[in-house]
C-alpha positions as CSV (number, residue, x, y, z in Angstrom):
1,X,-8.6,55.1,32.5
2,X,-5.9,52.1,33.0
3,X,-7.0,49.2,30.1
4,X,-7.7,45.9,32.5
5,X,-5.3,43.3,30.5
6,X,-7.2,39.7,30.1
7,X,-6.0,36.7,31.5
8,X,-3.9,34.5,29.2
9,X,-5.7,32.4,26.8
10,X,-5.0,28.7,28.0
11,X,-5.0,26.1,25.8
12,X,-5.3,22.8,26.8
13,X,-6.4,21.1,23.7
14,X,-3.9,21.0,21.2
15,X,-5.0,22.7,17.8
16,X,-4.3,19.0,16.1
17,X,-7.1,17.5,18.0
18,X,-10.1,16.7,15.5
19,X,-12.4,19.5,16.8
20,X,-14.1,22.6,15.1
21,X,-12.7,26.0,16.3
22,X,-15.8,26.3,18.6
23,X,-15.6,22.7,20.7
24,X,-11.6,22.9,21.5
25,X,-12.6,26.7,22.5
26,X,-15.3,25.0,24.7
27,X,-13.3,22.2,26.0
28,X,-10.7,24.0,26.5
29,X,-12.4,26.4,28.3
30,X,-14.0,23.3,30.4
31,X,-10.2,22.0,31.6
32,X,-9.2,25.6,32.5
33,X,-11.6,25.6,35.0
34,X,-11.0,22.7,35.9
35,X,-7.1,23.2,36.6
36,X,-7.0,26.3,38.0
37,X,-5.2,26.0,40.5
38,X,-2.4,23.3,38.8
39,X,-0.1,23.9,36.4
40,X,-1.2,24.2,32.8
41,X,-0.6,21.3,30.6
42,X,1.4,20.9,27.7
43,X,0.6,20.6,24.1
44,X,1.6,17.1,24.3
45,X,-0.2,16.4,28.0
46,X,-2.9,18.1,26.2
47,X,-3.1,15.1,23.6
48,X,-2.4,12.5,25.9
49,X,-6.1,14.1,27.9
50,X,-8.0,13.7,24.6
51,X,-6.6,9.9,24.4
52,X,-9.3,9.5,27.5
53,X,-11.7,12.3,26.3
54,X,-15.2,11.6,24.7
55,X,-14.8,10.4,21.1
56,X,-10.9,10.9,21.7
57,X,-10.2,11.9,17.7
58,X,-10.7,8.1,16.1
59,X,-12.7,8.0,13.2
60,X,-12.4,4.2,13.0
61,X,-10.7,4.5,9.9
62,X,-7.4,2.9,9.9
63,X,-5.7,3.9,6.5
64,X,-2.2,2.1,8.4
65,X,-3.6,-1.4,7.7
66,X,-1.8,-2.6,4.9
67,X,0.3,-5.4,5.2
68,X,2.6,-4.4,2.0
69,X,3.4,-1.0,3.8
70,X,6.9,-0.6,5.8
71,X,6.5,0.1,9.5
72,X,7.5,4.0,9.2
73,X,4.5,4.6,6.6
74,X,2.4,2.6,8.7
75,X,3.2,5.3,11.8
76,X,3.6,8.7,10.2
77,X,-0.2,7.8,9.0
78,X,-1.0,7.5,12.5
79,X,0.8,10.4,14.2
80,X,-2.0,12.1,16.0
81,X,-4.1,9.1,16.8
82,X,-4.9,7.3,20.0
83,X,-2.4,5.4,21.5
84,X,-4.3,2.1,20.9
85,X,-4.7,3.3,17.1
86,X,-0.5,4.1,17.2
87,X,-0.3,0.6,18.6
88,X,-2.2,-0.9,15.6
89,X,-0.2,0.7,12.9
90,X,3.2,-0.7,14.6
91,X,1.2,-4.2,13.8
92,X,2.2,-5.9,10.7
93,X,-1.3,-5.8,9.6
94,X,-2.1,-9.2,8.6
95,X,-4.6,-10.1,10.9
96,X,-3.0,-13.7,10.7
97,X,-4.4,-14.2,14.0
98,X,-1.1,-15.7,15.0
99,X,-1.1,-13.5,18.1
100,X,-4.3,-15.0,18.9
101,X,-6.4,-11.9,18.2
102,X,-6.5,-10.2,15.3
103,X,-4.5,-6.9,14.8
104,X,-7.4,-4.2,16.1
105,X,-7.8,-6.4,19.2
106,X,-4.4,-6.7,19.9
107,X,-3.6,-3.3,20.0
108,X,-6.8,-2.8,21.9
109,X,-5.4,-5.5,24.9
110,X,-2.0,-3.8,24.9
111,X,-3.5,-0.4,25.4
112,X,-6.0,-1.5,28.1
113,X,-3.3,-3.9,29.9
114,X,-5.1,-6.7,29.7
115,X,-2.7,-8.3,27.6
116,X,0.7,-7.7,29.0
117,X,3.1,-9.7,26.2
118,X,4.3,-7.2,23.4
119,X,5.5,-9.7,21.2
120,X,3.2,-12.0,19.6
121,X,3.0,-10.1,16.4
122,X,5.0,-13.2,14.5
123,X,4.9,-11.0,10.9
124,X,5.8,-8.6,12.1
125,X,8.7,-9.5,14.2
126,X,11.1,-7.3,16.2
127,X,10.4,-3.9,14.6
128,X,6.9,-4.6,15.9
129,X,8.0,-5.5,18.7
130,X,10.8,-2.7,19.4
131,X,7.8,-0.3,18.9
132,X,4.9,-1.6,20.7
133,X,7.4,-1.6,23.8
134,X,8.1,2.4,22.8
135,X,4.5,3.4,22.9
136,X,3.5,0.8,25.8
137,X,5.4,3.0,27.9
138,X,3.7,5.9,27.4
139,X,0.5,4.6,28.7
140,X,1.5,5.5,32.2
141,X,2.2,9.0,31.3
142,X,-1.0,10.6,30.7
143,X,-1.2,13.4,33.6
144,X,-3.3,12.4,37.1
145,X,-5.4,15.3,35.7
146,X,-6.6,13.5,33.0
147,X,-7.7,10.6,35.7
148,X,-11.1,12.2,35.8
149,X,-12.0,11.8,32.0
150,X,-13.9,9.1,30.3
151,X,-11.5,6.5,29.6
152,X,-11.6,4.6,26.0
153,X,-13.1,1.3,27.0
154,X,-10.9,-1.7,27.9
155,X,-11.2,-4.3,25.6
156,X,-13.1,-7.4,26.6
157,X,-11.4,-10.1,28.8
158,X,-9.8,-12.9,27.5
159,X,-12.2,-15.7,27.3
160,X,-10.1,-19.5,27.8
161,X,-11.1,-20.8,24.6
162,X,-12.4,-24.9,24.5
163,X,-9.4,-27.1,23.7
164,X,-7.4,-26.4,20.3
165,X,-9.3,-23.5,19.7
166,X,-6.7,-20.9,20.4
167,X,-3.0,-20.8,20.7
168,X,-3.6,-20.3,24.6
169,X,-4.8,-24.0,25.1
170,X,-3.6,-26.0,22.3
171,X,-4.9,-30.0,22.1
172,X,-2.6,-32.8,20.9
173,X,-3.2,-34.1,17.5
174,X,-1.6,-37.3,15.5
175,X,0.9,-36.7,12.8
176,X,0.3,-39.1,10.2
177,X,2.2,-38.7,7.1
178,X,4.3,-36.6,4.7
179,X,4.7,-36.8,1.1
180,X,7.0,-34.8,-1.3
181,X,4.6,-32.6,-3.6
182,X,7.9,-31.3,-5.8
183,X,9.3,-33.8,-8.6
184,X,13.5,-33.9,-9.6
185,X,14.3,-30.7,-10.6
186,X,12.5,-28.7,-8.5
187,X,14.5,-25.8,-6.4
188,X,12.0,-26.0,-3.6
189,X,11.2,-28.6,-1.4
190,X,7.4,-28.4,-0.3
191,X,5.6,-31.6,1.8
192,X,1.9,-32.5,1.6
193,X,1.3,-33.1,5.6
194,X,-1.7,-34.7,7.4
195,X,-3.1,-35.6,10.6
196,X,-5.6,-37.6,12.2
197,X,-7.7,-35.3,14.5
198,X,-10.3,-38.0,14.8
199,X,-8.3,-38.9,18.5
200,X,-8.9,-35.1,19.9
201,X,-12.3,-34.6,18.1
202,X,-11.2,-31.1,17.0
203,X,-12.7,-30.0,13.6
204,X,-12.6,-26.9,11.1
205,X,-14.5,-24.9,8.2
206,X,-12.2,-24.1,4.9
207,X,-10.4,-21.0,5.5
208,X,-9.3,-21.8,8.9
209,X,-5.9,-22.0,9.7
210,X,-3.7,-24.7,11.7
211,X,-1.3,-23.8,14.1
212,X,1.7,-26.0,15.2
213,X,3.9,-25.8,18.6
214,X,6.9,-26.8,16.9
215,X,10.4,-28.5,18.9
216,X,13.6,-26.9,18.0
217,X,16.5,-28.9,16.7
218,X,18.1,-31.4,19.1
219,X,21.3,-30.9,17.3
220,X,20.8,-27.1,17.2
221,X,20.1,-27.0,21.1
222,X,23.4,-28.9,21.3
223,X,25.7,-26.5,19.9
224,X,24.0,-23.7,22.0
225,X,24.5,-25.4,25.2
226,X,28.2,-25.9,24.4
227,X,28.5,-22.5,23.4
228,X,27.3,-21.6,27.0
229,X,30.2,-23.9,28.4
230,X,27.2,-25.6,30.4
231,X,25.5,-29.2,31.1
232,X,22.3,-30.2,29.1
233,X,21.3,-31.5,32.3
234,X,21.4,-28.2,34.6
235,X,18.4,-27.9,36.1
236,X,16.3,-24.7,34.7
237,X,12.3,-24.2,35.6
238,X,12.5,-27.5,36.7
239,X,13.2,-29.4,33.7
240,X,16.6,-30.0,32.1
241,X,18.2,-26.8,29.9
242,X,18.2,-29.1,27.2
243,X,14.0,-29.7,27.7
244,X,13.7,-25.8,28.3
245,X,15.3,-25.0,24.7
246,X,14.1,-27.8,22.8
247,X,10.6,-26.7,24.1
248,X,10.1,-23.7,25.4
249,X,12.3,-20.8,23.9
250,X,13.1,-19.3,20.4
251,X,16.0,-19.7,19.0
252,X,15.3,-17.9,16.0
253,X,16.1,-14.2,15.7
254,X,17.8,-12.8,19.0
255,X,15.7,-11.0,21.3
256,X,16.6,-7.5,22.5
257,X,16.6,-8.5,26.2
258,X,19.9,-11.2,25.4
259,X,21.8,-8.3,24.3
260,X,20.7,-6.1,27.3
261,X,22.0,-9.2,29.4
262,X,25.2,-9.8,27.5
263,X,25.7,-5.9,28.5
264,X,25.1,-6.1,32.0
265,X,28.1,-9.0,32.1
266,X,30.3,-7.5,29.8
267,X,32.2,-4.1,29.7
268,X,34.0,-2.0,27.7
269,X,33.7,-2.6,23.6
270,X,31.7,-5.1,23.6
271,X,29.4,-3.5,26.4
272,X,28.9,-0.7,24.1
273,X,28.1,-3.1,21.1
274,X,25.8,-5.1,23.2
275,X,24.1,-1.9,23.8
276,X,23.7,-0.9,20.4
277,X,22.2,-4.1,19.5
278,X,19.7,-4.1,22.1
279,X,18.3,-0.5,20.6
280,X,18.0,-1.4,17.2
281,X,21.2,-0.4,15.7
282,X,23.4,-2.3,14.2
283,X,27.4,-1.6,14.5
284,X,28.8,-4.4,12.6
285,X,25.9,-4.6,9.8
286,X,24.9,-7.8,10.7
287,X,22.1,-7.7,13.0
288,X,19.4,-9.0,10.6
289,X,21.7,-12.7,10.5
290,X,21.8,-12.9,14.6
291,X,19.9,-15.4,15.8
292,X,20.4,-16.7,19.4
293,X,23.7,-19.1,18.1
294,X,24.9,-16.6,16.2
295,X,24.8,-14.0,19.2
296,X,26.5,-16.5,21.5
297,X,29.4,-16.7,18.3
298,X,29.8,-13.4,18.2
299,X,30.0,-13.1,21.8
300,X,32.3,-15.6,21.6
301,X,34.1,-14.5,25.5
302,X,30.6,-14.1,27.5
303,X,29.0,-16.9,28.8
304,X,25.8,-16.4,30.8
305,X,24.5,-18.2,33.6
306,X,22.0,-20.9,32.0
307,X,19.2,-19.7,34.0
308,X,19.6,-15.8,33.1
309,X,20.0,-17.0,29.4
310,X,16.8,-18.5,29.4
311,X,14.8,-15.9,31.0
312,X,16.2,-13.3,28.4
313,X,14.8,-15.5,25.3
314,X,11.5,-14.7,24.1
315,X,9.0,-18.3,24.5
316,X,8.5,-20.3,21.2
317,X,5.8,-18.9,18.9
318,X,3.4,-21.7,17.6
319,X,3.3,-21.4,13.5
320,X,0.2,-21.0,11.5
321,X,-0.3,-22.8,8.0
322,X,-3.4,-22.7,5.9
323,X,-5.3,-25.9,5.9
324,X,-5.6,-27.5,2.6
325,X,-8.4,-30.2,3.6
326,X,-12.1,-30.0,3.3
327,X,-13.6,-31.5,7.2
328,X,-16.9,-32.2,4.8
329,X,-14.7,-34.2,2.4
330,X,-12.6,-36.0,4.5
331,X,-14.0,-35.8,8.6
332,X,-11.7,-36.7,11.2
333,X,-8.2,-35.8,8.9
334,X,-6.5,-32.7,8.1
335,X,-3.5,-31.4,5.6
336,X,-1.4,-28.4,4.9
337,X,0.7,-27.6,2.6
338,X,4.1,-26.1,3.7
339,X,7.0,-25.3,1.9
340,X,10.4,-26.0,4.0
341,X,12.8,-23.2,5.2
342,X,16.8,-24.1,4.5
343,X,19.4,-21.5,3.8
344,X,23.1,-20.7,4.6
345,X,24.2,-17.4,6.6
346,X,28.3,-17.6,7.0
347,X,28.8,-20.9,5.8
348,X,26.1,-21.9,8.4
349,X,23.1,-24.0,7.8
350,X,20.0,-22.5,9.3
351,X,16.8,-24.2,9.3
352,X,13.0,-22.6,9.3
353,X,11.7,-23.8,12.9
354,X,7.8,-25.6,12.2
355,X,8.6,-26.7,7.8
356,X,11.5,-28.7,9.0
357,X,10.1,-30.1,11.8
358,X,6.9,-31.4,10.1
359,X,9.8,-32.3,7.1
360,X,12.1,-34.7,9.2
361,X,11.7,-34.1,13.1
362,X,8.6,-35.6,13.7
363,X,7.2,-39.5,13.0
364,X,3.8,-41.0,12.2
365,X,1.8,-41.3,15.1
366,X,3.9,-39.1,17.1
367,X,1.6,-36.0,18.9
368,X,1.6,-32.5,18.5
369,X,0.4,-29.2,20.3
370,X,-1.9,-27.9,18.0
371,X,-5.1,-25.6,17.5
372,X,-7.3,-24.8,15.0
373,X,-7.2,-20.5,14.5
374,X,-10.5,-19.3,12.9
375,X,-10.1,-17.5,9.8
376,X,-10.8,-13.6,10.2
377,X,-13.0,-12.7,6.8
378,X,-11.3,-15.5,4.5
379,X,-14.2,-18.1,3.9
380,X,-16.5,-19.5,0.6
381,X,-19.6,-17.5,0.0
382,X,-22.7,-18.0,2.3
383,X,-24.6,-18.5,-1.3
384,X,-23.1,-21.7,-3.1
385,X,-24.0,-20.6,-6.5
386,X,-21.9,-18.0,-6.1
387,X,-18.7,-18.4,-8.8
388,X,-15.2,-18.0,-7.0
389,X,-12.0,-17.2,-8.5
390,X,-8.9,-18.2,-6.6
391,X,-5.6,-16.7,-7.3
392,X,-2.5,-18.8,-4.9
393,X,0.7,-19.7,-6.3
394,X,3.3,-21.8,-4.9
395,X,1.7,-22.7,-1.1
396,X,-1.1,-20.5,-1.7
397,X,-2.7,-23.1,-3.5
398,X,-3.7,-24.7,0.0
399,X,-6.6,-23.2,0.8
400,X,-8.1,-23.3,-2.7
401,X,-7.7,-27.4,-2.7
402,X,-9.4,-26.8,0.6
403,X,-12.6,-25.0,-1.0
404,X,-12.8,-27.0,-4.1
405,X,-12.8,-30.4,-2.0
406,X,-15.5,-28.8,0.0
407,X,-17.6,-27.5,-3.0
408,X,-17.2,-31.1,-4.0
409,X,-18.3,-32.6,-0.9
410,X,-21.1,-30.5,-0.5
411,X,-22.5,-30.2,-4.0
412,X,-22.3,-26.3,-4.7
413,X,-23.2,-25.7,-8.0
414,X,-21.0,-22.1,-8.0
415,X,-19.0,-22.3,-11.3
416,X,-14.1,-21.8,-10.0
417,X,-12.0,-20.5,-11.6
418,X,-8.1,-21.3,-9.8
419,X,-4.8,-19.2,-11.0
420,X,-1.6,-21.1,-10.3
421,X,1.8,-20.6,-10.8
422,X,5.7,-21.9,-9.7
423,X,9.2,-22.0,-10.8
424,X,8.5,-25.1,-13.5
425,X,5.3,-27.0,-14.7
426,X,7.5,-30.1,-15.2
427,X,8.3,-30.4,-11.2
428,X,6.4,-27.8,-9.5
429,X,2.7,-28.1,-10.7
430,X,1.4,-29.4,-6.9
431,X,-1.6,-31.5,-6.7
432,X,-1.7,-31.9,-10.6
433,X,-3.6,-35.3,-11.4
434,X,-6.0,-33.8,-8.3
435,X,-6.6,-30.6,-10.3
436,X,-6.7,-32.0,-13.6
437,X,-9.4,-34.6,-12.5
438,X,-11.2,-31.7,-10.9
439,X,-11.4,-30.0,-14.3
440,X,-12.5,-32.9,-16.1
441,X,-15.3,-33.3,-14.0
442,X,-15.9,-29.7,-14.6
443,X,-16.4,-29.1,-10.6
444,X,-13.1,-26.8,-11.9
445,X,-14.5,-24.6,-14.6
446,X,-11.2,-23.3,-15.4
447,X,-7.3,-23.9,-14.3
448,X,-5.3,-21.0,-15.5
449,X,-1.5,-21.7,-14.8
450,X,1.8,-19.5,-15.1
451,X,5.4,-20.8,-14.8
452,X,8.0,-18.3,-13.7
453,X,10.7,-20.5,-15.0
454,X,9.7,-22.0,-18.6
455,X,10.7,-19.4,-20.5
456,X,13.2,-16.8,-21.4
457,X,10.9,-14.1,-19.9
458,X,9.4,-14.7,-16.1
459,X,5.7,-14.9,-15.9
460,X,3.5,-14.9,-13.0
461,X,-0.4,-15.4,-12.0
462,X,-1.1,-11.5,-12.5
463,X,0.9,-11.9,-15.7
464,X,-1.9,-14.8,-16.6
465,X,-4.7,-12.3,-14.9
466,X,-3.8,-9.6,-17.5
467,X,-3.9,-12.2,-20.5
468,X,-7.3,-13.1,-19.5
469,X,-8.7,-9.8,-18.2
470,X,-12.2,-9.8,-20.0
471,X,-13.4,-13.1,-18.7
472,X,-11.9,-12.3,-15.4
473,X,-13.7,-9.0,-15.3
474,X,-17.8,-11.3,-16.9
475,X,-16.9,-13.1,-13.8
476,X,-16.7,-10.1,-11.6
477,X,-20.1,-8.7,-13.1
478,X,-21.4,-11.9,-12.8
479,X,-21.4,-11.5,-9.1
480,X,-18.1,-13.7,-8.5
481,X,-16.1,-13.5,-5.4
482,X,-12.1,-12.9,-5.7
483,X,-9.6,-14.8,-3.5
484,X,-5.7,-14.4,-3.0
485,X,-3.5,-16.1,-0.9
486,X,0.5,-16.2,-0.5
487,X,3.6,-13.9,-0.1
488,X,1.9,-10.4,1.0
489,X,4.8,-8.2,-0.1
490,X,5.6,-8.7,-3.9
491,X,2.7,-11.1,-5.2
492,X,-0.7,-9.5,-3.2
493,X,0.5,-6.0,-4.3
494,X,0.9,-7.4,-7.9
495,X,-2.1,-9.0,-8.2
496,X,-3.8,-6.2,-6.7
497,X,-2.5,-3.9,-9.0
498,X,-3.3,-6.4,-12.3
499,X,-7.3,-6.3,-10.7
500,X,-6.9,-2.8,-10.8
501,X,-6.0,-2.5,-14.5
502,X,-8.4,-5.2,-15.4
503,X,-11.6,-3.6,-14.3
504,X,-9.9,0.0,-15.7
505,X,-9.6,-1.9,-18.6
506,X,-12.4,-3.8,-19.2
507,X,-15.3,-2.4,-16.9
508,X,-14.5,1.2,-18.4
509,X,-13.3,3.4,-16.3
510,X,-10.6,5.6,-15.1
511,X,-8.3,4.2,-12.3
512,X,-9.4,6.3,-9.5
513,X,-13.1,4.2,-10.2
514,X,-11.0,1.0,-10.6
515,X,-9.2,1.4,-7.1
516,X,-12.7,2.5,-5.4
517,X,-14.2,-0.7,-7.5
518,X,-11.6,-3.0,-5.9
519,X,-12.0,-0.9,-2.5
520,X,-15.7,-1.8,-2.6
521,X,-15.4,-5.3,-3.5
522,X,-13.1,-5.4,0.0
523,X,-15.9,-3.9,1.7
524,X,-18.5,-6.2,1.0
525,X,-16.4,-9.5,1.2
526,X,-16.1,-10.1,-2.0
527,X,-12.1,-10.0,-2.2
528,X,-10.8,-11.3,0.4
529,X,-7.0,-12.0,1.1
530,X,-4.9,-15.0,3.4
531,X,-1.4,-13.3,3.2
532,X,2.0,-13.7,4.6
């Protein structure tokens, strides 16, 4: 009796999916019927189906979204997820809302293609970037076969928001003043800005940020234009090339697409290092110091047409900066705090884009572009009596002022505690007499400082944290709420880590329990963070 031989097993769904044994058998059972009579798919066709397939493998955990993590970590802990997921880990994971969304949305309008622009993700820049324009285009190659499934729902249109409520239709605001918060001495140079919104009748809570359509440098703009060999007064989009790149362009770090242009005008060597550039490599070690100047230097022999240059520039990214002002203390006005960008790359002087324009480019009661960006989970406790303890060195301070000037203004009896810290308490101790007042009063309950640069040893806020862990850790079984804001990368993680050792420490237990401690008090709101 000849044995009948069964039909190949086909499978559809890959063994990676997130199914029991039983459902991919099902499903792929399911797809097999329904492609008999095409061609089988791939492993990797089979993933792209389950992208669009019910519950499509995503948990909703996103383990990637941790803005102290380096962009490779951030995507081998996605491998395997939806696209939209993939999208999220390329994200720098701030959820800054510069891009006007925060970093789940974003990722959720890429994938859906209602948002078409790949590179509003300001932290995290041109990796970002270079990566969300990998995966992008791979949206359009799940299979026609895959067509017929459930597709993961679109996110929601874009709603036009009221006027300076979003980055997308920004209002015009008065500059009023500046004033120099760092004494003689100092190695930093940080400006106490306000403006008058009482004109646009735009307003704010504490926690919000501010953003600013900055102009670039007339004088930079200059030397660009020359390097091009053109007129400032060619005609480009109908305003002048000298409008356009004051205006409308970055001139910060080059884009990929002006090195794709300088290759398609260009042969030979420096075809092939054009090239390079515009993949992410970097032939001469010096990509990370290229901005658009610096391209057109090392260029030195290609000169493109004015208009082609501009279209290959990326537009010019409005800056966020955490508003220092209470609008219950002090309606119709608004301050930040910003420290300003200067620093020399080959003997050139190159100059951070919005600090040094609010430092020197712009004059009291000239108007701005501006827009107020809701904070996403960084705000004072619904409860007033609730203690805070605020943790912001250097700039970071700015919000805090913010919340005590509002606890001021509107009485809550909540007991703060702020940590702050600089380079040197003779010439770096911002909004001193203002603190110090606040402390008298005893609306501040306490002010614990640390100064990097006093002494032989450097010393920092978690430093200070440590020193003081027990009453840190009353305050945190007293019910109090834990804030941090400032630099993301070295200071968060530290003063993450000093929590962590302080509730090992003093709340007794191992530091497993600590981590799921400080996990939980992220969960429920009570530490929240306004990094950068």
């Amino acid at each position: 009796m000849n044995q009948i031989t069964p039909p190949p097993k086909i499978e559809i769904i890959p063994s990676s999916a997130p199914f029991s044994e039983a459902q991919r058998s099902w499903l792929n059972g399911f797809f097999a019927g329904l492609l008999s009579d095409a061609t089988p798919l791939s492993a990797e066709q089979g993933a792209a189906v389950m992208e669009g397939a019910a519950g499509d493998g995503d948990d909703g955990e996103a383990p990637w979204h941790d803005q102290t993590m380096p962009i490779a970590d951030r995507m081998k802990l996605a491998e395997g997820r939806p696209l939209r997921r993939r999208m999220m880990a390329a994200m720098a994971q701030q959820d800054c809302g510069q891009c006007g969304y925060d970093c789940h949305n974003y990722s959720e309008a890429i994938a859906s293609k209602s948002e078409a622009r790949l590179n509003l993700c300001v932290p995290g820049g041109k990796e970002t970037a270079r990566m969300l324009k990998s995966l992008y285009e791979d949206i359009d190659k799940v299979p026609a076969a895959a067509s017929s499934a459930p597709a993961a729902a679109p996110a929601a249109p874009a709603v036009v928001a009221e006027p300076g409520r979003s980055r997308d239709n920004p209002i015009a605001a008065t500059f009023l003043s500046r004033r120099l918060l760092n004494k003689k001495g100092s190695e930093k140079e940080t400006w106490h800005i306000e403006f008058d919104l009482s004109g646009c009748g735009l307003d704010y809570v504490v926690g919000d940020s501010f953003g600013i359509f900055a102009r670039n440098d007339v004088g930079l703009v200059d030397q660009v234009i020359a390097l091009l060999g053109a007129s400032h007064t060619t005609k480009v989009n109908g305003k002048t090339l000298r409008e356009v790149l004051i205006d409308d362009v970055s001139l910060a770090p080059a884009p990929d697409s002006l090195f794709e242009l300088i290759s398609f005008i260009t042969g030979g060597a420096t075809r092939e290092k054009a090239r390079a550039l515009a993949q992410g490599e970097d032939p001469d070690g010096d990509a990370a110091t290229l901005d658009v100047m610096a391209v057109l230097q090392k260029f030195s022999g290609v000169r493109p047409h004015p208009e082609a240059f501009v279209e290959a520039l990326e537009p010019l990214q409005p800056r966020l900066y955490s508003i220092s002002s209470s609008h219950n203390a002090t309606p119709g006005k608004l301050s930040l705090t910003v420290d300003c960008v200067r620093y020399v790359i080959n003997k050139r002087k190159r100059l951070g884009l919005a600090s040094t324009f609010l430092a020197e480019r712009i004059n009291p009661g000239d108007e701005l572009k501006v827009y107020v960006q809701k904070a996403h989970g960084f705000a004072l406790p619904q409860d007033p009596k609730t203690p805070i303890i605020m943790i912001g060195p250097g700039t970071g301070v700015a919000p805090f002022r913010a919340f005590l000037l509002d606890r001021r203004a509107t009485g809550a009896p909540g007991k703060n505690w702020l940590f702050f810290g600089h380079q040197r308490s003779d010439c770096d101790f911002f909004y001193a007499d203002e603190l110090n007042a606040l402390k008298i009063s005893g609306l501040l309950t306490r002010l614990s400082l640390a100064w990097s640069r006093d002494g032989d040893k450097k010393f920092y806020v978690q430093d200070r944290m440590r020193e003081v862990g027990r009453e840190l850790w009353t305050w945190l079984a007293e019910g109090a709420n834990i804030y941090v804001c400032g630099d993301a990368k070295r200071m968060a993680k530290d003063v993450e880590r000093a929590l962590v050792d302080i509730v090992a420490q003093f709340g007794a237990r191992t530091t497993d329990e600590a981590v799921s401690f400080v996990g939980e008090l992220k969960k429920k709101g009570r530490f929240q963070q306004d990094v950068y």
